[in-house]
C-alpha positions as CSV (number, residue, x, y, z in Angstrom):
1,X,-3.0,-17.0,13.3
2,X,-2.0,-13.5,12.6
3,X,-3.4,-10.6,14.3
4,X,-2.3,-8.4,12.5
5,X,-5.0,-5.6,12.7
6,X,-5.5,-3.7,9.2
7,X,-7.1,0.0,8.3
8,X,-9.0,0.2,5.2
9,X,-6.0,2.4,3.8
10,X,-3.9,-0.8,4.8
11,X,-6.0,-2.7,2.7
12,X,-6.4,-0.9,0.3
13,X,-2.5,-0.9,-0.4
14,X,-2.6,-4.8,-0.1
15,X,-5.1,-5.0,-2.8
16,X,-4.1,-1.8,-5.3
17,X,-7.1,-0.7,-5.0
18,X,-8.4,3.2,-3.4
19,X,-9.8,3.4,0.3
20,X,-13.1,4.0,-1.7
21,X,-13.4,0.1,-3.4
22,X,-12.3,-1.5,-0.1
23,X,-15.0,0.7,1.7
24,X,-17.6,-0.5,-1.3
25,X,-17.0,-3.9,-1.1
26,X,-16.8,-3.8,3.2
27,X,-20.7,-2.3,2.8
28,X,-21.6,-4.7,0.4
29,X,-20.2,-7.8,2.4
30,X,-17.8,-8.8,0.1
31,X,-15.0,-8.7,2.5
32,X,-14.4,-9.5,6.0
33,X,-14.2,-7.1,8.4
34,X,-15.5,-5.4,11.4
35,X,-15.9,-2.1,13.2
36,X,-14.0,-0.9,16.1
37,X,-16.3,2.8,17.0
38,X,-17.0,3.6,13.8
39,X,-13.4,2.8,11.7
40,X,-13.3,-0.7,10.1
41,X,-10.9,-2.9,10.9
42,X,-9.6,-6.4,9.3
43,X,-7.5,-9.2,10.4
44,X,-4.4,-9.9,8.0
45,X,-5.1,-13.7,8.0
46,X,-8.6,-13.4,7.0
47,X,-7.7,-10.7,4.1
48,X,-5.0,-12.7,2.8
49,X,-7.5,-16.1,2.8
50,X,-10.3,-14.0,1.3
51,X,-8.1,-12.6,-1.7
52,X,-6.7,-15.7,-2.4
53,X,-9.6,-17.7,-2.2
54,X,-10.8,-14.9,-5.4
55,X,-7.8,-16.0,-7.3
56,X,-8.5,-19.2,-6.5
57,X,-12.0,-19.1,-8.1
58,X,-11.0,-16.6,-11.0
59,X,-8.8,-19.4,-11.9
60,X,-10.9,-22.2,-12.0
61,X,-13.7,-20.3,-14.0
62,X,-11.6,-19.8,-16.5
């Protein structure tokens, strides 16, 4: 397992997507994450699984 600890700027730049989506979909639970103080944090395993479980199910819906 990789601990790789991510920002939501790190994110962000895995995804192509601005700090603002990744914070929108952290508030609305669609990713995992969790706070250290108050910054969010992400493991890389868990970000990786996550987006490619969505590919997996865009895929299969189509």
């Amino acid at each position: 397992m990789d601990l790789a600890y991510l920002t939501i700027d790190d994110v962000a730049g895995l995804l192509q997507v601005s700090p603002k989506t990744v914070r929108r979909m952290v508030w609305r639970g669609e990713i995992p994450a969790f706070k250290v103080g108050n910054q969010w944090r992400f493991i890389g395993d868990q970000v990786r699984q996550w987006a490619e479980s969505r590919v997996s199910t865009e895929h299969s819906q189509t």
